[in-house]
C-alpha positions as CSV (number, residue, x, y, z in Angstrom):
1,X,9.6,33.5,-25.7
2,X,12.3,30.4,-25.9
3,X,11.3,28.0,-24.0
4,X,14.6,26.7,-22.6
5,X,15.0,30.4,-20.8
6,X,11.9,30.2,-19.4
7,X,12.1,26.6,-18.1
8,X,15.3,27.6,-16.3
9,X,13.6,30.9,-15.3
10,X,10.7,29.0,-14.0
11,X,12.9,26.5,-11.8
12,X,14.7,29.1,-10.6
13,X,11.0,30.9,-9.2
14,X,9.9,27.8,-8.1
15,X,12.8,26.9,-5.9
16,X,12.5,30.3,-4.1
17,X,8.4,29.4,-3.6
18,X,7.1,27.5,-0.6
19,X,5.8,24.6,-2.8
20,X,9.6,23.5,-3.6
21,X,10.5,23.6,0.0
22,X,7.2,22.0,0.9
23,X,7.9,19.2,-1.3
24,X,11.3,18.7,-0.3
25,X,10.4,18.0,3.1
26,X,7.7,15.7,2.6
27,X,10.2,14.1,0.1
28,X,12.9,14.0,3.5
29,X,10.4,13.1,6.0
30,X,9.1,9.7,4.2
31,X,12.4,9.0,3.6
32,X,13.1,9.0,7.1
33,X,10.1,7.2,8.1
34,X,11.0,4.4,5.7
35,X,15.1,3.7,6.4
36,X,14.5,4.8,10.3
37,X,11.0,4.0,11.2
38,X,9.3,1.1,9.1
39,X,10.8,-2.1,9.3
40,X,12.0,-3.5,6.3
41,X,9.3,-6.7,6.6
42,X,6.4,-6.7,8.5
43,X,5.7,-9.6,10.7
44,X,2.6,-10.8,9.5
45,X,2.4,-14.1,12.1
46,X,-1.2,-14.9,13.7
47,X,-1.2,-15.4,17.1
48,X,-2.6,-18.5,18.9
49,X,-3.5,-20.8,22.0
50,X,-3.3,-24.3,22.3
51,X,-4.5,-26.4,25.3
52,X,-3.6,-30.1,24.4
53,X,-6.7,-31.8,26.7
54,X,-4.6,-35.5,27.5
55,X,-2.6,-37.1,30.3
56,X,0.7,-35.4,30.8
57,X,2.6,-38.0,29.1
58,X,0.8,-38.2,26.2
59,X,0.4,-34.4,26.0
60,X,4.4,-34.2,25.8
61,X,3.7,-36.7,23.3
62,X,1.7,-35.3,21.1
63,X,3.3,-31.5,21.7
64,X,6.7,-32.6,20.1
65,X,4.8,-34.0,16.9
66,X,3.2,-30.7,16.6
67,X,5.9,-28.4,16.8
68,X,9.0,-30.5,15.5
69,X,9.4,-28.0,12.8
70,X,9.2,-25.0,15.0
71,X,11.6,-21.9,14.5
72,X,12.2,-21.6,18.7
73,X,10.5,-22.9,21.4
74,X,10.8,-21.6,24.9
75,X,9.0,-21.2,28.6
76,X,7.0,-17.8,28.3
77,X,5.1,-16.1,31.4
78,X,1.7,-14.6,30.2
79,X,-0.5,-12.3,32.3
80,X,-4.2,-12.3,32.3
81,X,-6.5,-10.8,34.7
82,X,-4.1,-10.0,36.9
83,X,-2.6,-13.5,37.4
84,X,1.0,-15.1,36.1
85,X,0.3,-18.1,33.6
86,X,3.0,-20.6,32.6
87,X,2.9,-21.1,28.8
88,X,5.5,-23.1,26.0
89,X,5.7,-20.7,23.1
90,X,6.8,-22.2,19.7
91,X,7.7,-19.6,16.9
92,X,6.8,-21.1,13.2
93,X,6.8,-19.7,9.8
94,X,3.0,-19.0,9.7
95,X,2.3,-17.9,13.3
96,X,3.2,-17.4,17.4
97,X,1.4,-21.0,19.1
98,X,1.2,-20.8,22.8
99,X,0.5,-23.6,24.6
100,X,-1.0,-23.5,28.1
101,X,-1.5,-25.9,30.7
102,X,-5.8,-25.7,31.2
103,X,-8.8,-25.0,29.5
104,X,-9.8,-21.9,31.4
105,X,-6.9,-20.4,30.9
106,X,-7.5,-20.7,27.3
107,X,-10.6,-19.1,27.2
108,X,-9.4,-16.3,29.7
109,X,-6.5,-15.5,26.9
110,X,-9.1,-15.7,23.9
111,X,-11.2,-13.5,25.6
112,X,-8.6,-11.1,26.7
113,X,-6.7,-10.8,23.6
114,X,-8.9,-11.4,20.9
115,X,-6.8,-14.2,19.0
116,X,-7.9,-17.9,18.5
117,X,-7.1,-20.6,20.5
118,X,-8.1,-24.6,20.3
119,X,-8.6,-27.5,22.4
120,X,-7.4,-30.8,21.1
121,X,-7.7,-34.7,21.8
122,X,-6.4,-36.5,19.4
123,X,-2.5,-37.1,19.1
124,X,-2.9,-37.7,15.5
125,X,-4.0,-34.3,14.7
126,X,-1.1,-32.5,13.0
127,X,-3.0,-28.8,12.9
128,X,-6.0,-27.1,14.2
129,X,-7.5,-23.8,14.3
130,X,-9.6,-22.1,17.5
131,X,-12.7,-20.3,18.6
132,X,-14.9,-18.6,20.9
133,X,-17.7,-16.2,19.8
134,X,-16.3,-12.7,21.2
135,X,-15.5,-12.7,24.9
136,X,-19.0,-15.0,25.0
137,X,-17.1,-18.2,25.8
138,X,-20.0,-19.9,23.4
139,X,-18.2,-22.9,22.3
140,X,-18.6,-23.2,18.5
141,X,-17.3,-26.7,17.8
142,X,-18.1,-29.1,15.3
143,X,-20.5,-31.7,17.0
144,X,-19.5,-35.1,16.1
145,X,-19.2,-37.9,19.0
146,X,-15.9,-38.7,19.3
147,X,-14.1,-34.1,18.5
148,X,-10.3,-34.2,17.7
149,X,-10.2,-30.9,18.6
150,X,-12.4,-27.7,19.2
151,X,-12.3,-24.4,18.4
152,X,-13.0,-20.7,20.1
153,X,-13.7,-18.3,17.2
154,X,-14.1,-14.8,18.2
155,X,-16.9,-14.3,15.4
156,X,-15.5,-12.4,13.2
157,X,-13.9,-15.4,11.0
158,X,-14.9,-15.8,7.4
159,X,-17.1,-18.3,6.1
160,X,-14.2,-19.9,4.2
161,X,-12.5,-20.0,7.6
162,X,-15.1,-21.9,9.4
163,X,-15.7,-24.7,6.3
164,X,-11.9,-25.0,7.0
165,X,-12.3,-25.7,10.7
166,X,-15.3,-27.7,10.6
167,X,-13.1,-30.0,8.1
168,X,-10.4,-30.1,10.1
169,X,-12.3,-30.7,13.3
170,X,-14.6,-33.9,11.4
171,X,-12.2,-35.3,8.7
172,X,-9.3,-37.8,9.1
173,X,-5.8,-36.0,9.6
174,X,-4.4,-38.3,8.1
175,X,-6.6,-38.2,4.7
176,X,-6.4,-34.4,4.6
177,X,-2.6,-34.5,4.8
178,X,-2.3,-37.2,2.0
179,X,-4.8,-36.0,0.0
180,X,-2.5,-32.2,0.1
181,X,0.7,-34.1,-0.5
182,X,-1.1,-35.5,-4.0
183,X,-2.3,-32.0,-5.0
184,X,-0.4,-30.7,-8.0
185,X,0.3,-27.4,-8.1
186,X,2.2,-25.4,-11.0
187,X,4.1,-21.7,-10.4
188,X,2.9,-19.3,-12.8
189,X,6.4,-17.6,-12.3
190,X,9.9,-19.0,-11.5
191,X,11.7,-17.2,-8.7
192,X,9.0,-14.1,-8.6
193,X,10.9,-11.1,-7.2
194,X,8.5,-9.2,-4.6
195,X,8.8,-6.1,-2.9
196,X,10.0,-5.8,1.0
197,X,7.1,-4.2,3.1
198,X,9.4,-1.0,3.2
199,X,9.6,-1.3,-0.7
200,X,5.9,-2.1,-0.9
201,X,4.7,1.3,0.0
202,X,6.8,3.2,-2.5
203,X,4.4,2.7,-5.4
204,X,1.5,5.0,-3.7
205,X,4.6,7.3,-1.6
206,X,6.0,8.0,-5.2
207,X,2.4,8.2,-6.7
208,X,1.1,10.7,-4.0
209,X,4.2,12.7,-3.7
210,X,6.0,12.9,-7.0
211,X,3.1,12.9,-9.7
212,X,-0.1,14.0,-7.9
213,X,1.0,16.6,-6.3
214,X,2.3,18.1,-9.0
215,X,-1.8,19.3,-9.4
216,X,-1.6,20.9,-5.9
217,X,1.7,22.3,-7.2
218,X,1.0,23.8,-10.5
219,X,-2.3,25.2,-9.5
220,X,-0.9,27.0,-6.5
221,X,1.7,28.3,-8.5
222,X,0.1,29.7,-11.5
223,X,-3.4,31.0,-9.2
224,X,-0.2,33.2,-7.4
225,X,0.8,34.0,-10.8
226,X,-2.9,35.4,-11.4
227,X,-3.1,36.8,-7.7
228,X,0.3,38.9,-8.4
229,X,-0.8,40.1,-11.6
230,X,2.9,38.0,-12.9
231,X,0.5,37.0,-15.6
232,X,-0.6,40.2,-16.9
233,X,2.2,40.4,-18.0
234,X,2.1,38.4,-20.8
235,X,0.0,40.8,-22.2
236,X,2.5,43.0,-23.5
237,X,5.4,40.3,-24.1
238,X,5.7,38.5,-27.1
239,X,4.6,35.1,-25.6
240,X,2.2,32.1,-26.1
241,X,-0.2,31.1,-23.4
242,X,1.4,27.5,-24.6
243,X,4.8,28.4,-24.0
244,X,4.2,29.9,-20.2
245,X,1.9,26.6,-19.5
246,X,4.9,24.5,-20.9
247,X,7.8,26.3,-18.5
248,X,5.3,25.9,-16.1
249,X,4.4,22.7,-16.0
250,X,8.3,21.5,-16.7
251,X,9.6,22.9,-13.9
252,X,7.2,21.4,-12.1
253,X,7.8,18.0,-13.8
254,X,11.4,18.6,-13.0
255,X,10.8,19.2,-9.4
256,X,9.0,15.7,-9.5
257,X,11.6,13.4,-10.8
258,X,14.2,15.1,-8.2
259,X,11.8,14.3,-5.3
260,X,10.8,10.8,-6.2
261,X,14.9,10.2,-6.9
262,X,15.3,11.3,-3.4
263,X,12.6,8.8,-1.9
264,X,13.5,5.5,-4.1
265,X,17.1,5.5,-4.5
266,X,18.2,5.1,-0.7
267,X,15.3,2.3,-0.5
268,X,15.8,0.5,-3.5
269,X,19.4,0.5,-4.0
270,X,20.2,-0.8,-7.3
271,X,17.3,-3.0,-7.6
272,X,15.0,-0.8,-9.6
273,X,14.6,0.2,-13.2
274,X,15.4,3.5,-12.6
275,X,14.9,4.3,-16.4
276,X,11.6,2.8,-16.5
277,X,10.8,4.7,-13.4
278,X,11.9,8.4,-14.8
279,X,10.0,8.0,-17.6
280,X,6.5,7.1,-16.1
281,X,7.1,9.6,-13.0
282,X,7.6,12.3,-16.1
283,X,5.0,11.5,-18.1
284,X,2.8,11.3,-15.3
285,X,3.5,14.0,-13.7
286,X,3.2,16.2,-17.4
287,X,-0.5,14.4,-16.9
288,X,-1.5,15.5,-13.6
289,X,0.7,19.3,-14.0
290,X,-2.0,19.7,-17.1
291,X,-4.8,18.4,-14.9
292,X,-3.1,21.6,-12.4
293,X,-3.2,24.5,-14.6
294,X,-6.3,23.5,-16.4
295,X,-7.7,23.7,-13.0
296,X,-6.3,27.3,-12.0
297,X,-7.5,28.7,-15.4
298,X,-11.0,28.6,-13.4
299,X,-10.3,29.8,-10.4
300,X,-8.1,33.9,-9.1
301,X,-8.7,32.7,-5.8
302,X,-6.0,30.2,-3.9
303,X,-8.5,28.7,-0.9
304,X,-11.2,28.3,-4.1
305,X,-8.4,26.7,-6.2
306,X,-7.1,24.2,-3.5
307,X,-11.0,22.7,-2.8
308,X,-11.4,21.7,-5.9
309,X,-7.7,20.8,-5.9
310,X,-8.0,18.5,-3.1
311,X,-11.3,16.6,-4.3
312,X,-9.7,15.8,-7.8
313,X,-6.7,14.3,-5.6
314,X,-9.1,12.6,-3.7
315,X,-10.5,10.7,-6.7
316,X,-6.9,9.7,-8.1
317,X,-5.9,8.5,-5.0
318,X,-8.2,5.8,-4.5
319,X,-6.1,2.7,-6.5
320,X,-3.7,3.8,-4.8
321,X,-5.0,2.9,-1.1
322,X,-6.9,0.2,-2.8
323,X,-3.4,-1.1,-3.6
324,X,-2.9,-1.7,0.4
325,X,-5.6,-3.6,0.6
326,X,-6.3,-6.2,-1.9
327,X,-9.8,-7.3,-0.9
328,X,-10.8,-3.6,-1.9
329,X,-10.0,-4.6,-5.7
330,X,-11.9,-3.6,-7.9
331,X,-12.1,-3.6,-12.0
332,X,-14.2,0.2,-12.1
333,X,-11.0,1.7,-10.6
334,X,-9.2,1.3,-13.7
335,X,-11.1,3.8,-14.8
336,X,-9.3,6.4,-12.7
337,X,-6.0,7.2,-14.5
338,X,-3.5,7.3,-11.4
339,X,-4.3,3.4,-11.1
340,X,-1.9,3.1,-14.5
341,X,0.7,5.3,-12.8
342,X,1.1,3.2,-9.3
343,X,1.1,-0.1,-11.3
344,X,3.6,1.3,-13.5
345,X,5.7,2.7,-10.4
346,X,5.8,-0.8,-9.2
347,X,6.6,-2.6,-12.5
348,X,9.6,0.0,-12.9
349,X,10.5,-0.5,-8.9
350,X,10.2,-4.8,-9.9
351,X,12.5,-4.1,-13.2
352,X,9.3,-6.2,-15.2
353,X,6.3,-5.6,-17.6
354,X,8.5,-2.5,-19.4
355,X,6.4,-2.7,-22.2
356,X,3.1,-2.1,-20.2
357,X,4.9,0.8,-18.7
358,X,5.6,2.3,-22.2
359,X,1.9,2.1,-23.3
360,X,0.8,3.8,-20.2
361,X,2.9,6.7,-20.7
362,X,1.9,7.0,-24.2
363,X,-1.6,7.2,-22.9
364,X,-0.9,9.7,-20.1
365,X,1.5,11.7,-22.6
366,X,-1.5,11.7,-24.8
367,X,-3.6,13.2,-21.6
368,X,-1.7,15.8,-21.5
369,X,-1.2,17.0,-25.1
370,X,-4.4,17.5,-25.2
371,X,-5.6,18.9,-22.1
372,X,-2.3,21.7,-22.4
373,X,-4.1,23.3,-25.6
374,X,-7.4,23.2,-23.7
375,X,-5.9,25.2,-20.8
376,X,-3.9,27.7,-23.5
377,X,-7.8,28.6,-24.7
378,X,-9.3,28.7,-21.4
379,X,-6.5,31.4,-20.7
380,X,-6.9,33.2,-23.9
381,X,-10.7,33.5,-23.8
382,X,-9.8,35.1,-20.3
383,X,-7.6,37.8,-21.7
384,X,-4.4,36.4,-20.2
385,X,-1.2,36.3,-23.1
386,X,-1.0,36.2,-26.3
387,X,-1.7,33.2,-29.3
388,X,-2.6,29.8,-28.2
């Protein structure tokens, strides 16, 4: 059997099969949800309370030093408990500051709304941070004779968090803000080029949809194959078990690189490698398509088939949710080969590190060489085709 027929046979099969459709409308629905629904950078501000705890003079004072710098400032209305509260909100780079006009009503909005909020004294301070243990009203101040400022934490804070508060709240201002000025610091990279939050997600999207599916896709696919009896047939053709796993597992491939073309180019423009990116989307998905039909050599049942399916895509898709949330790094997930194909992704999405893209698709490449053979002889010892 030539295998350029049969890929083209293969696609054709595959786009009249639920599994092409069913991947072309996840591929349209995350597309959707990231030009229409998520917004193109996340507002990652903290929200605050300030009650400046001076005459009103010296409040104004001390308000203006604050927030000279501020984005916007304007007159807000807050309501807590039922009641109208007069606040000055002042928009910065890091967060939302909102400062209101008495203590109690400072604690009523920590307690309501579960952000910080701070009381300060001293017009020198230039920043301050705020708490009260959760809804409590425990004040959890420093205790020093003479507080610049106090803080309601709502417990939940780190311990770094807290060392930096208790500084703040029993060190000179002044010292802290000279002592920063003299810190040298040193960028590791000039001009670093980052990923929007809408581009941020595409790594694990185009992970998920384009390369590990392909397991869910192949398996389905050839256990209908088995279910049909389609298979038998290679029986009495003169065909490899190699050469049906390759069409396979191409069209399959093929499918792939269309779908994750559909997702990244409308969100990354021009911006991406898109070389760098074909290449590991193929040879990843050629990994996980072998992982696929080694899979449905075991199984002539579909629901069978898709459990075990579905716990092998549970394993591979751990780096990439750990990818969302950096505090869940860890070194044992590089163990898991679908780690090298999200970091990859994102090096070919960046247009950087094409050399450490090139090794890992040699390596996954190498996967799937030599799992293909493995799934030829698990189909041979089963009777199925002809050779190896």
């Amino acid at each position: 059997m030539k295998l350029l027929p049969s890929i083209r046979r293969e696609l054709t099969l595959l786009s009249r099969s639920v599994y092409f459709y069913s991947e072309i409308a996840v591929a349209a629905v995350c597309l959707v949800v990231l030009l229409f629904v998520m917004p193109e950078s996340f507002d990652a501000r903290s929200t605050e309370y300030m009650f400046i705890e001076l005459p009103a003079e010296q409040a104004a004072v001390m308000e203006s030093a604050l927030f000279n710098s501020a984005e916007t400032a304007e007159d807000v209305t807050l309501k807590s408990r039922g009641n109208a509260l007069a606040a000055r909100l002042y928009t910065t780079e890091a967060k939302y500051v909102y400062v209101v006009y008495s203590r109690e009503v400072l604690i009523a909005l920590c307690e309501d709304t579960g952000h910080l909020g701070t009381v300060l004294h001293d017009p020198g301070l230039l920043s301050a941070g705020i708490g009260r243990s959760g809804g409590q009203g425990a004040q959890d101040g420093a205790q020093i004779s003479a507080p610049i400022c106090e803080y309601y934490l709502q417990g939940n804070e780190t311990a770094r968090f807290r060392e930096y508060a208790a500084l703040l709240t029993s060190a000179n201002p002044g010292d802290i803000l000279e002592a920063a000025q003299r810190q040298e610091t040193a960028a590791l990279e000039e001009n670093p080029r980052r990923l929007t939050d809408r581009q941020s997600v595409l790594p694990l999207m185009l992970t998920v949809n384009c390369v590990l599916m392909g397991i869910l896709v192949t398996a389905g696919y050839i256990v209908e194959d088995k279910k049909t009896k389609v298979i038998k047939a290679l029986r009495v053709l003169p065909s490899r078990m190699s050469a049906y796993l390759m069409a396979k597992m191409t069209a399959v491939t093929l499918t792939s690189l269309a779908v994750c073309l559909i997702i990244a180019v409308p969100v990354m423009g021009s911006a991406a490698n898109y070389l760098l990116l074909c290449l590991i989307i193929i040879c990843g998905s050629f990994f996980t398509v072998s992982i696929g039909a080694l899979l449905a050599s075991y199984f002539e049942d579909i629901g069978k088939a898709f459990t075990a399916v579905f716990v092998i895509l549970i394993v591979l898709m751990i780096p990439g949710i750990f990818s969302l949330m950096p505090g869940l790094n860890a070194a044992w997930q590089k163990a898991i080969p679908s780690y090298y194909i999200a970091e990859s992704v994102k090096a070919s999405l960046l247009n950087r590190d094409a050399r450490y893209v090139l090794l890992c698709c040699a390596g996954l490449v190498a996967g799937g060489v030599v799992l293909t053979p493995v799934s030829a002889m698990r189909y041979k010892a089963a009777g199925i085709g002809i050779g190896g």
